[in-house]
CHARMM-style PDB file with segment names, atoms N, HN, CA, C and O in Angstrom:
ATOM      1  N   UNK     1       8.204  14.196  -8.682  1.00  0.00      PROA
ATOM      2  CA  UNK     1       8.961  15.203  -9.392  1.00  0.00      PROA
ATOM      3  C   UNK     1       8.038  15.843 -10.414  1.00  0.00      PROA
ATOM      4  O   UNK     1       7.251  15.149 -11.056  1.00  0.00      PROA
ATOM      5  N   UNK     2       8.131  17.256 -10.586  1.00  0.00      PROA
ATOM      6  HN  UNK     2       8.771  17.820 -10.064  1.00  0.00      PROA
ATOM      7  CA  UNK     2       7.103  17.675 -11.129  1.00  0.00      PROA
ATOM      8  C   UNK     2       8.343  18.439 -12.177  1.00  0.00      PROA
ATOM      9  O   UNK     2       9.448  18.839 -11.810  1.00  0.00      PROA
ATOM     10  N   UNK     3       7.787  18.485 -13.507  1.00  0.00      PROA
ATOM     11  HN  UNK     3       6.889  18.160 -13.805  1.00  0.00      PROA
ATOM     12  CA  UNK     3       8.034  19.428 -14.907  1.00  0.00      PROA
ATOM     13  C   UNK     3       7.174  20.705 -15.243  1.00  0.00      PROA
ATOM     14  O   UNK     3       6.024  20.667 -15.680  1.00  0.00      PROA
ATOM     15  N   UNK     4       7.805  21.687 -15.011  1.00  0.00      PROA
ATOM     16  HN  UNK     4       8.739  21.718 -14.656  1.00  0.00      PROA
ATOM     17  CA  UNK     4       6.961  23.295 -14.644  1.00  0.00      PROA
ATOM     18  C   UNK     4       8.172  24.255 -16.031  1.00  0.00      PROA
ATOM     19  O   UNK     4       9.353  23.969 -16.228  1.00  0.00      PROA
ATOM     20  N   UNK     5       7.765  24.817 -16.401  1.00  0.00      PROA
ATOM     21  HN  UNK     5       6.805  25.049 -16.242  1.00  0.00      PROA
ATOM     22  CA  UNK     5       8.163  25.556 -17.294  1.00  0.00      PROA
ATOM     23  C   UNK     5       7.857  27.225 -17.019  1.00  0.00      PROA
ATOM     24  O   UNK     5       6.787  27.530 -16.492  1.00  0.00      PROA
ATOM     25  N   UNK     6       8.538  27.959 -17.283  1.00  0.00      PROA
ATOM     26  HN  UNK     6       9.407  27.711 -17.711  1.00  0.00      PROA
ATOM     27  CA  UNK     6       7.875  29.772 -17.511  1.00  0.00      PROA
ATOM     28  C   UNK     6       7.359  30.101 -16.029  1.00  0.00      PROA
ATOM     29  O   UNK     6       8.164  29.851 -15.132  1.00  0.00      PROA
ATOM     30  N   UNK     7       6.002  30.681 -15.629  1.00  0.00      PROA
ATOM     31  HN  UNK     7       5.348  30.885 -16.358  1.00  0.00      PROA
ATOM     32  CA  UNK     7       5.727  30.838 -14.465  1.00  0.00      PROA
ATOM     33  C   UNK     7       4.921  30.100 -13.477  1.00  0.00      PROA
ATOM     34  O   UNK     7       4.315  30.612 -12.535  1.00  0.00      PROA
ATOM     35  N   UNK     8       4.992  28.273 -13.918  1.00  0.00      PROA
ATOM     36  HN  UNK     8       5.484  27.857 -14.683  1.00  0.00      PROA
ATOM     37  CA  UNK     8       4.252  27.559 -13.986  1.00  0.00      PROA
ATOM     38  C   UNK     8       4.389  26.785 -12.378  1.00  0.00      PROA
ATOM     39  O   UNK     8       5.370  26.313 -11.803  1.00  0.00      PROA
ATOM     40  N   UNK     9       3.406  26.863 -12.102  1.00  0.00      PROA
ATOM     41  HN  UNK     9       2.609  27.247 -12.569  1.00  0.00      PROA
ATOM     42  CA  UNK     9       3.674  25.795 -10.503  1.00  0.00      PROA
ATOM     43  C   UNK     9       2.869  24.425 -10.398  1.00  0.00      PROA
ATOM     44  O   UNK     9       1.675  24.284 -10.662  1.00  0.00      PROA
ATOM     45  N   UNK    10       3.658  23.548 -10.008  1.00  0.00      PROA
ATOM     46  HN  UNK    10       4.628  23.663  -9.793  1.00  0.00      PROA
ATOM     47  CA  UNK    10       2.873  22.415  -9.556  1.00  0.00      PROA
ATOM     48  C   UNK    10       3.512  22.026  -8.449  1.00  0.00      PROA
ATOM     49  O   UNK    10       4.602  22.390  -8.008  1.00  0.00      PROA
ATOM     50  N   UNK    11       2.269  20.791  -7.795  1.00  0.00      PROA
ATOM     51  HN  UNK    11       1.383  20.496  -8.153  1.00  0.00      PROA
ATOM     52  CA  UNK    11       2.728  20.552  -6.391  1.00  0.00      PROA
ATOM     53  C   UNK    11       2.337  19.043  -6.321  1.00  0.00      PROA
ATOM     54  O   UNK    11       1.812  18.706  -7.382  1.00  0.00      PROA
ATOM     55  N   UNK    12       2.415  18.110  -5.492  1.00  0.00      PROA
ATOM     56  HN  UNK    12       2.841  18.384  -4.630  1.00  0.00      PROA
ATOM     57  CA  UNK    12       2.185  16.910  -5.437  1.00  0.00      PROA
ATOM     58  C   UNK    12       1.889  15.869  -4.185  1.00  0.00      PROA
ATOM     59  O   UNK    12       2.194  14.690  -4.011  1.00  0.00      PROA
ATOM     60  N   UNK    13       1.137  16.858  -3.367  1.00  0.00      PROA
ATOM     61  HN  UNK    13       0.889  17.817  -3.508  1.00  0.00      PROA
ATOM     62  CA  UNK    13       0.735  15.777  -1.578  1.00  0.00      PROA
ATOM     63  C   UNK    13      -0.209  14.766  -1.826  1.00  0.00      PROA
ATOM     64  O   UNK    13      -1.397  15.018  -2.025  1.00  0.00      PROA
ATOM     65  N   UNK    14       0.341  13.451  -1.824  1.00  0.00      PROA
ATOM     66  HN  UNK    14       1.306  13.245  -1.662  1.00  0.00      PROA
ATOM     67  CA  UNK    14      -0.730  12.470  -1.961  1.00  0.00      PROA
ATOM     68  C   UNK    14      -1.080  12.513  -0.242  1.00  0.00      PROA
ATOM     69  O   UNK    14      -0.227  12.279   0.614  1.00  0.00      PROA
ATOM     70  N   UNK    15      -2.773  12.924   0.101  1.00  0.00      PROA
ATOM     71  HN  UNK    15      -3.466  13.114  -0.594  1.00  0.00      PROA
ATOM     72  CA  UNK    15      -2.954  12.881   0.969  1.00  0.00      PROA
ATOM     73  C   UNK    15      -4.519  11.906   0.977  1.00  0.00      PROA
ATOM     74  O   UNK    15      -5.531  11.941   0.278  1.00  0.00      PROA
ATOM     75  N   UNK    16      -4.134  11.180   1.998  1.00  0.00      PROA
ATOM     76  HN  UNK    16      -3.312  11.152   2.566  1.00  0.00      PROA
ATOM     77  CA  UNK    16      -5.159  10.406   2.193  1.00  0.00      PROA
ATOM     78  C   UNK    16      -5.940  10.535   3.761  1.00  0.00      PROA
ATOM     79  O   UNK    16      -5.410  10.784   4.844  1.00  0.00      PROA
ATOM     80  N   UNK    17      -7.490  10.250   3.423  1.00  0.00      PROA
ATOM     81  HN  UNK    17      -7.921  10.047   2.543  1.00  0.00      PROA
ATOM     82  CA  UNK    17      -7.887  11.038   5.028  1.00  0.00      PROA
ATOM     83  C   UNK    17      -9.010   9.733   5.811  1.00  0.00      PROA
ATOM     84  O   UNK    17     -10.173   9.714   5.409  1.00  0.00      PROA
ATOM     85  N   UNK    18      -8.711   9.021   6.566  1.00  0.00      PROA
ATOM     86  HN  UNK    18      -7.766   9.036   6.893  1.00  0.00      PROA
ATOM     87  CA  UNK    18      -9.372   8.335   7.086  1.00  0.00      PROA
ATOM     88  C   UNK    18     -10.098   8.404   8.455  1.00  0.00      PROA
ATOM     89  O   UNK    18      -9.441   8.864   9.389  1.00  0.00      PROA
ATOM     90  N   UNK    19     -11.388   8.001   8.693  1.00  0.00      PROA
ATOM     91  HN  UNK    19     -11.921   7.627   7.935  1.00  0.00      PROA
ATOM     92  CA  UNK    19     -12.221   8.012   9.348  1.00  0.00      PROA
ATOM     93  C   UNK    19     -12.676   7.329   9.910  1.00  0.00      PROA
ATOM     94  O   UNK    19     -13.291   7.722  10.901  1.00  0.00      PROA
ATOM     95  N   UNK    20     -12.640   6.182   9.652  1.00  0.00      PROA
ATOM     96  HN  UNK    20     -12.140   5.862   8.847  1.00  0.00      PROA
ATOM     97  CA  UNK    20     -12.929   4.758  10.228  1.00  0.00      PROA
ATOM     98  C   UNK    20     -11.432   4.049  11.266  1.00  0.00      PROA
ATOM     99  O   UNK    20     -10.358   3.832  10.704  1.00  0.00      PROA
ATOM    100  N   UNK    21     -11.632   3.773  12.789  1.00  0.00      PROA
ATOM    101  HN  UNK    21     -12.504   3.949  13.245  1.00  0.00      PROA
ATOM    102  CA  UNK    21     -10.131   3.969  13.578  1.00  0.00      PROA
ATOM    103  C   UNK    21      -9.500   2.235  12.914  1.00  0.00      PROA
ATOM    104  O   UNK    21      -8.394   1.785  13.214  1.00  0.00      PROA
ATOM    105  N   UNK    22     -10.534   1.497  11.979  1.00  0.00      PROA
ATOM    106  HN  UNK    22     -11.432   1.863  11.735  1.00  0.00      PROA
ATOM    107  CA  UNK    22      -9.873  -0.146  12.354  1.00  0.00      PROA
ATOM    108  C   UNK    22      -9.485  -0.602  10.645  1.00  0.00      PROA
ATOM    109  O   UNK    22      -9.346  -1.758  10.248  1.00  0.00      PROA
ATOM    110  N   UNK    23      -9.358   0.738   9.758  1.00  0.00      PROA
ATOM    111  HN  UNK    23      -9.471   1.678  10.080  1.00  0.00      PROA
ATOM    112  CA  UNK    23      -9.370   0.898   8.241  1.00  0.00      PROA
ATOM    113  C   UNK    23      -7.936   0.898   7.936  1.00  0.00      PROA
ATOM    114  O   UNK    23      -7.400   1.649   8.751  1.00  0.00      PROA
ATOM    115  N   UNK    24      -7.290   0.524   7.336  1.00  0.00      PROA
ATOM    116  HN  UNK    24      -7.726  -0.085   6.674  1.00  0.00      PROA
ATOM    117  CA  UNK    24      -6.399   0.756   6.706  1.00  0.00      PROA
ATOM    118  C   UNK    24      -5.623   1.082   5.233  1.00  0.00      PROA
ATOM    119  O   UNK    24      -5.283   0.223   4.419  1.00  0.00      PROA
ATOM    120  N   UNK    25      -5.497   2.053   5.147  1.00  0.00      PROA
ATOM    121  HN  UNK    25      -5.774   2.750   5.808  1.00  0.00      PROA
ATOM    122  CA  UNK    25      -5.362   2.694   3.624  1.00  0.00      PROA
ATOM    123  C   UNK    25      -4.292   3.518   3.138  1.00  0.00      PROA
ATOM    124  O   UNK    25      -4.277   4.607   3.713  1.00  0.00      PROA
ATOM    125  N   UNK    26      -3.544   3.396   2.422  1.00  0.00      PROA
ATOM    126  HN  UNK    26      -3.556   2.512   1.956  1.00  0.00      PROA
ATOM    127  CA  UNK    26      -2.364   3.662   1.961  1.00  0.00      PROA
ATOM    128  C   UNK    26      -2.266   4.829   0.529  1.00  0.00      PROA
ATOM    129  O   UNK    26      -2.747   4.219  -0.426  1.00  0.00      PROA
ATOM    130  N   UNK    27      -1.992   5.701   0.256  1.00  0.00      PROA
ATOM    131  HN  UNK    27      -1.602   6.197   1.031  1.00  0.00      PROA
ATOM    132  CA  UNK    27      -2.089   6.077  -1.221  1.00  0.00      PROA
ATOM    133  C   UNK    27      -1.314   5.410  -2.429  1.00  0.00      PROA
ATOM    134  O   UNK    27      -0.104   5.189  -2.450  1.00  0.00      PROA
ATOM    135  N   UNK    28      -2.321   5.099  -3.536  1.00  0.00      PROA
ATOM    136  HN  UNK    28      -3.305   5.279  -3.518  1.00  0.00      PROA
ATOM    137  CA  UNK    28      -2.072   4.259  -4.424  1.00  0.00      PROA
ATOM    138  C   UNK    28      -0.541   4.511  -4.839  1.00  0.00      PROA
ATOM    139  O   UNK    28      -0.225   3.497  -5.461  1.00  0.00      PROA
ATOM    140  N   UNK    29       0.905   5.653  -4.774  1.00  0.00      PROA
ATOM    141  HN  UNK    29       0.648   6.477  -4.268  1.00  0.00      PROA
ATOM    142  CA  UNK    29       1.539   5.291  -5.133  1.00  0.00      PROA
ATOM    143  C   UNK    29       2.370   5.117  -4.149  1.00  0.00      PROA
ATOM    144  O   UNK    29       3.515   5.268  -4.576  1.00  0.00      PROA
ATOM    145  N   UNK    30       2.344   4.750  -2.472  1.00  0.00      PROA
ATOM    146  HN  UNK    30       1.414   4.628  -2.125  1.00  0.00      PROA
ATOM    147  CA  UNK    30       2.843   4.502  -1.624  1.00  0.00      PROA
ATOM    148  C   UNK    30       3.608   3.278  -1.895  1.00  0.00      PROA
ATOM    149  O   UNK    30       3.172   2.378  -2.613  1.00  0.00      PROA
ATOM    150  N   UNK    31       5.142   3.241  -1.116  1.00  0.00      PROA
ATOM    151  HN  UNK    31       5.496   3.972  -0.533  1.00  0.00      PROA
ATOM    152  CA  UNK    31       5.750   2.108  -1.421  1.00  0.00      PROA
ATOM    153  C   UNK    31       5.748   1.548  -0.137  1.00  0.00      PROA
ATOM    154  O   UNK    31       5.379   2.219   0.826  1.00  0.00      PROA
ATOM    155  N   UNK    32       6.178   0.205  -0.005  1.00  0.00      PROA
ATOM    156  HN  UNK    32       6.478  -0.340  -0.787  1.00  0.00      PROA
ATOM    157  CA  UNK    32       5.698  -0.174   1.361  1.00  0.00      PROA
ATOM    158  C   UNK    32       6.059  -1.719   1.387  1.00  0.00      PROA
ATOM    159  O   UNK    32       6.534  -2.204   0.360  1.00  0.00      PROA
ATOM    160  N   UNK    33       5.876  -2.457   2.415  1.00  0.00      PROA
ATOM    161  HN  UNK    33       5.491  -2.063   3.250  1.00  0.00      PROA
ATOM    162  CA  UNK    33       5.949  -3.774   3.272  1.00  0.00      PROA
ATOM    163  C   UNK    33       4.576  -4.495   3.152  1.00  0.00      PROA
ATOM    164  O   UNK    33       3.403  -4.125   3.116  1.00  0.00      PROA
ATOM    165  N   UNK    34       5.265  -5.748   3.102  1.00  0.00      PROA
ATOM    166  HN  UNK    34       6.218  -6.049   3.131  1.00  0.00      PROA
ATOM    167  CA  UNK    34       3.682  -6.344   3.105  1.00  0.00      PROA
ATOM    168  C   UNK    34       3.024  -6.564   4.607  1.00  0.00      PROA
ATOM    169  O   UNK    34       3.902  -7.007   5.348  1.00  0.00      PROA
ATOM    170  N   UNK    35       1.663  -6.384   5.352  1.00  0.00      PROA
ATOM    171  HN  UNK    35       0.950  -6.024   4.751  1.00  0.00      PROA
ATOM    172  CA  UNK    35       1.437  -6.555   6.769  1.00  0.00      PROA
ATOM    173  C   UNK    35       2.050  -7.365   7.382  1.00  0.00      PROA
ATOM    174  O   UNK    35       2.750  -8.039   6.626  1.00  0.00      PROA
ATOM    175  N   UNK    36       2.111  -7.568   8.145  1.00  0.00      PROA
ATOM    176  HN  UNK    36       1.542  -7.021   8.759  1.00  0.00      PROA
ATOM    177  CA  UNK    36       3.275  -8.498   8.850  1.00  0.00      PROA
ATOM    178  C   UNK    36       2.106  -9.373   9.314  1.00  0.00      PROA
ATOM    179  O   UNK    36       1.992 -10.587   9.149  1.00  0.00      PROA
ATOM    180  N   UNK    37       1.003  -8.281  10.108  1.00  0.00      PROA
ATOM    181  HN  UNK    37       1.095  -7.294  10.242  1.00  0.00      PROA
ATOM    182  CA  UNK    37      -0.035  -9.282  10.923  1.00  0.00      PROA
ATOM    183  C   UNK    37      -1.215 -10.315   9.930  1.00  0.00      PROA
ATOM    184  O   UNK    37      -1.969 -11.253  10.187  1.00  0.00      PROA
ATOM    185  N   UNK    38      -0.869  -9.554   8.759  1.00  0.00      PROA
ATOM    186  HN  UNK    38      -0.257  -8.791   8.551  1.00  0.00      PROA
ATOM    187  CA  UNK    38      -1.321 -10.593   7.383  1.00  0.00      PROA
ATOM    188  C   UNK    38      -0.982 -11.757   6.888  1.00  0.00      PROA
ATOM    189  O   UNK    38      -1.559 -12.755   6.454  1.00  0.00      PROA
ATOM    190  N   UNK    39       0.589 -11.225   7.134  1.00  0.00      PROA
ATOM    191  HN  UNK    39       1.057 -10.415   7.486  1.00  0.00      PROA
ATOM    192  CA  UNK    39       1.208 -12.522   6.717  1.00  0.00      PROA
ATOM    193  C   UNK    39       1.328 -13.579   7.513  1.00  0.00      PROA
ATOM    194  O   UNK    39       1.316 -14.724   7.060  1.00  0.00      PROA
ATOM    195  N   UNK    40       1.471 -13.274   8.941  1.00  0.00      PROA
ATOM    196  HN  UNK    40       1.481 -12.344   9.309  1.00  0.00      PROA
ATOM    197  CA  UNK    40       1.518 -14.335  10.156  1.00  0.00      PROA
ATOM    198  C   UNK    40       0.053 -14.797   9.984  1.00  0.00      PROA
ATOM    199  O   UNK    40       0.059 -15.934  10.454  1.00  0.00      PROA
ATOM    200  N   UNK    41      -1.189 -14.520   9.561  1.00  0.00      PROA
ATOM    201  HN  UNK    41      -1.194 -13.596   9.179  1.00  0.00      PROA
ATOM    202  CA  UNK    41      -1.904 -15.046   9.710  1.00  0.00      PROA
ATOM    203  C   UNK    41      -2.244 -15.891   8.538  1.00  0.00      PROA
ATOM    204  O   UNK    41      -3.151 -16.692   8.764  1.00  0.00      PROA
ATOM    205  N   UNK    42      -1.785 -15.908   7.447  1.00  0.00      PROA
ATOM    206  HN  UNK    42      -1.049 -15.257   7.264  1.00  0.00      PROA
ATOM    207  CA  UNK    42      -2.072 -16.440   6.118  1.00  0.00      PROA
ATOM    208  C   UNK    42      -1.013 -17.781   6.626  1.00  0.00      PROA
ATOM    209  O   UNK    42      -1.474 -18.909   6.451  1.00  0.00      PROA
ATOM    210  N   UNK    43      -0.003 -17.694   7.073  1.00  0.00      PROA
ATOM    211  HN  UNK    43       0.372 -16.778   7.215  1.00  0.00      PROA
ATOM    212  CA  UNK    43       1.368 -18.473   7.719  1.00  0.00      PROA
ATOM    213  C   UNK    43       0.616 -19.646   8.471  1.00  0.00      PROA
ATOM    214  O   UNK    43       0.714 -20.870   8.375  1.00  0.00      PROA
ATOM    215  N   UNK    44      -0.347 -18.633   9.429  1.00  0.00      PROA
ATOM    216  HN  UNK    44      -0.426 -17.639   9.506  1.00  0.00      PROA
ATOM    217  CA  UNK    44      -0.851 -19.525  10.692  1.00  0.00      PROA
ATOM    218  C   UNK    44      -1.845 -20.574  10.133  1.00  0.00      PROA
ATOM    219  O   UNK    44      -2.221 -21.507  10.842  1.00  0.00      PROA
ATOM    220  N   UNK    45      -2.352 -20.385   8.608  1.00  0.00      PROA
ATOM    221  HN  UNK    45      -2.046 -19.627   8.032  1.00  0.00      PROA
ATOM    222  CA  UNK    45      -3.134 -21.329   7.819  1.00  0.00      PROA
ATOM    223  C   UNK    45      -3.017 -21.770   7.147  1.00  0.00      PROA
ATOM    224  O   UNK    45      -3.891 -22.180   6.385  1.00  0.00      PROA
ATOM    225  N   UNK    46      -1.193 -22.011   7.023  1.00  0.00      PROA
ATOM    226  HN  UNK    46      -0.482 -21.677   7.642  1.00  0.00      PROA
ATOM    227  CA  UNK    46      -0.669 -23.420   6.471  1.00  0.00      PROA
ATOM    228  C   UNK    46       0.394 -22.930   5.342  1.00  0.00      PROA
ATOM    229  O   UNK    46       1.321 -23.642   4.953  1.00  0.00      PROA
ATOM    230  N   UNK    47       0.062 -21.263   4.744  1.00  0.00      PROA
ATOM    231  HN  UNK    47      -0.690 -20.685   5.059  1.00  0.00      PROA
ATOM    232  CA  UNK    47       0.983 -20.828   3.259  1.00  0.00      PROA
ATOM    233  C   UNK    47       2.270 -20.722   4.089  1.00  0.00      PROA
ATOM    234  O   UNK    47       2.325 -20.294   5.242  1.00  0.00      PROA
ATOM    235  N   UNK    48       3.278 -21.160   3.368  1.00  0.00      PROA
ATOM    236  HN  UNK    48       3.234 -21.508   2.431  1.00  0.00      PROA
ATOM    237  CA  UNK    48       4.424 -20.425   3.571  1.00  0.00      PROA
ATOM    238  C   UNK    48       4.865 -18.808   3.254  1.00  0.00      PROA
ATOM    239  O   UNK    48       4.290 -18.028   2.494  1.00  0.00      PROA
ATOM    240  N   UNK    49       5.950 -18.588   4.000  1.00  0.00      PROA
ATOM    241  HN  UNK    49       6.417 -19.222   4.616  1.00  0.00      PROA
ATOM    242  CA  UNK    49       6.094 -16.960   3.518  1.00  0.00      PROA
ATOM    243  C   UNK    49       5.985 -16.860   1.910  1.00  0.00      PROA
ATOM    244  O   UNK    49       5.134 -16.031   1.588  1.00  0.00      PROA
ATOM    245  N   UNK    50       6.390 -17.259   1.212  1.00  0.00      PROA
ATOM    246  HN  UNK    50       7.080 -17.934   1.473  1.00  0.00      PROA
ATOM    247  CA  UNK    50       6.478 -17.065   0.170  1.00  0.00      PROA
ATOM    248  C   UNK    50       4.905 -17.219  -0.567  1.00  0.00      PROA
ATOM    249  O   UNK    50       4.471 -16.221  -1.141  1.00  0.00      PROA
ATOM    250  N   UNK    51       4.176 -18.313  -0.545  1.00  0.00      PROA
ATOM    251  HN  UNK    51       4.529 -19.124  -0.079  1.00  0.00      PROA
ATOM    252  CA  UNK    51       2.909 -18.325  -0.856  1.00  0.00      PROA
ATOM    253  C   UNK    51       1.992 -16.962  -0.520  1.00  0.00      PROA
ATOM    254  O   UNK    51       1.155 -16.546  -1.322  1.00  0.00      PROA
ATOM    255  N   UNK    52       2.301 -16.219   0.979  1.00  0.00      PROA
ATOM    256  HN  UNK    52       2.980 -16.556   1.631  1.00  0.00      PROA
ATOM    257  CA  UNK    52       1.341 -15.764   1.900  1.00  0.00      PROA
ATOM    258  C   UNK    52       1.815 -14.385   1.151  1.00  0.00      PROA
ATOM    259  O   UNK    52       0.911 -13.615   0.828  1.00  0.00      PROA
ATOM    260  N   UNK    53       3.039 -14.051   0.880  1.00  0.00      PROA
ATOM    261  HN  UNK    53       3.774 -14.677   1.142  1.00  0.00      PROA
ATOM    262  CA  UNK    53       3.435 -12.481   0.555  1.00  0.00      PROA
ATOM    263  C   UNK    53       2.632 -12.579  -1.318  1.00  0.00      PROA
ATOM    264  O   UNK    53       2.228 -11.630  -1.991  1.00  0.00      PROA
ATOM    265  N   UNK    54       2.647 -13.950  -1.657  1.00  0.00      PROA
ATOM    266  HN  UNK    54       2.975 -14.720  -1.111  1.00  0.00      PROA
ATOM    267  CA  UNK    54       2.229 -13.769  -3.130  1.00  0.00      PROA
ATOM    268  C   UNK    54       0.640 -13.404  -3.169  1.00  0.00      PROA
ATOM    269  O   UNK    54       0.039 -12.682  -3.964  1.00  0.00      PROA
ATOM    270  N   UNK    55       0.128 -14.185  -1.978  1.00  0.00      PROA
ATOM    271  HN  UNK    55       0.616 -14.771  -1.331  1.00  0.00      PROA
ATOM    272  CA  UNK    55      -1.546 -14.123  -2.132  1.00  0.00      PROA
ATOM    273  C   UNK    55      -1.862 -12.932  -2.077  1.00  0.00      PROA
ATOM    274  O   UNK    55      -2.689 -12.437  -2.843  1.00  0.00      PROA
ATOM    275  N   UNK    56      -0.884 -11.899  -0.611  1.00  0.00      PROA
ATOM    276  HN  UNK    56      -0.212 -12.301   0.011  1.00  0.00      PROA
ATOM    277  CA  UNK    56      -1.366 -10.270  -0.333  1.00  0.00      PROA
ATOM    278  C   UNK    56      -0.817  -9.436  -1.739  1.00  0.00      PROA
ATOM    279  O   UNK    56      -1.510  -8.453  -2.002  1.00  0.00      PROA
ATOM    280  N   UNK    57      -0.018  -9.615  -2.390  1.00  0.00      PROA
ATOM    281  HN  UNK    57       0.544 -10.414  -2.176  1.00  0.00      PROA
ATOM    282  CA  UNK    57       0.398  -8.849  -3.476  1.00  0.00      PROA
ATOM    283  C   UNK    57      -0.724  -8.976  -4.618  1.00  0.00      PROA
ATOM    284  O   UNK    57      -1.309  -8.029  -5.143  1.00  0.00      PROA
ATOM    285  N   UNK    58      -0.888 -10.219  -4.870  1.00  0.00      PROA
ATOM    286  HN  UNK    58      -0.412 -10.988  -4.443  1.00  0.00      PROA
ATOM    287  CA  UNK    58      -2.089 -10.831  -5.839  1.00  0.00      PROA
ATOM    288  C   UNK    58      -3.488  -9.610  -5.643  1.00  0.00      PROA
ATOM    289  O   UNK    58      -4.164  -9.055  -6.509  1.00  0.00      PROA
ATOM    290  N   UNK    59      -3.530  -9.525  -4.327  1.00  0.00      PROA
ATOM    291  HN  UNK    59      -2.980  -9.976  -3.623  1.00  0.00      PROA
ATOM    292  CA  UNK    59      -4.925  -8.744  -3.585  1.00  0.00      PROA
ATOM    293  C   UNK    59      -4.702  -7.504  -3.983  1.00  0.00      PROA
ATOM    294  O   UNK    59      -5.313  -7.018  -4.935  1.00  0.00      PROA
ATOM    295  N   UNK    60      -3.778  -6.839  -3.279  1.00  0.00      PROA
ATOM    296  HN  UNK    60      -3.281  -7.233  -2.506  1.00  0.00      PROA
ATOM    297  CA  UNK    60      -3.467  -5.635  -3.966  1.00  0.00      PROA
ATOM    298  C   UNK    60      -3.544  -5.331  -5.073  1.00  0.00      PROA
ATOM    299  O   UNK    60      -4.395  -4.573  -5.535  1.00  0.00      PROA
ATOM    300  N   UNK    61      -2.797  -5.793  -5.584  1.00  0.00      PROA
ATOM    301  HN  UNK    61      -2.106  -6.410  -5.209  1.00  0.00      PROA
ATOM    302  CA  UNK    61      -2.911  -5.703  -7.551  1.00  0.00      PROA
ATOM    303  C   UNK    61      -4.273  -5.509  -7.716  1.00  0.00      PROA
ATOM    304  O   UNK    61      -4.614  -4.342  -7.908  1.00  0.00      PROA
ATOM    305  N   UNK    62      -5.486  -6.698  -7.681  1.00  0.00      PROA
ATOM    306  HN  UNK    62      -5.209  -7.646  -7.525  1.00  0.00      PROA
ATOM    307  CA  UNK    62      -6.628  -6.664  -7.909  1.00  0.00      PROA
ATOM    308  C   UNK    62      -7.473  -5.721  -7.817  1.00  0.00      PROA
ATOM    309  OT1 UNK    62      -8.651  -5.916  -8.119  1.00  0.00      PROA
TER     310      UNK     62
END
């Protein structure tokens, strides 16, 4: 949401442009899910869901 006054314009496309086909990248104020294929694999090495969604959030943040 943008605040424009008088003859004032603003606009706001968070666009992100990737190049690499095996990259994955999101724009920083994207809302979203945690990977699924992340979490099954953090799962498959013993964290529970709950541990495995805390470690990928932890990452992110960082």
């Amino acid at each position: 949401m943008e605040i424009v006054q008088g003859r004032a314009q603003a606009s706001a496309i968070p666009i992100v442009k990737v190049f690499h086909p095996e990259a994955k990248v999101t724009h920083e104020a994207a809302i979203g899910s945690v990977d699924k294929k992340e979490l099954e694999t953090l799962m498959a090495r013993g964290l529970n869901p709950e541990q495995a969604v805390e470690l990928i959030v932890s990452g992110i943040l960082r």
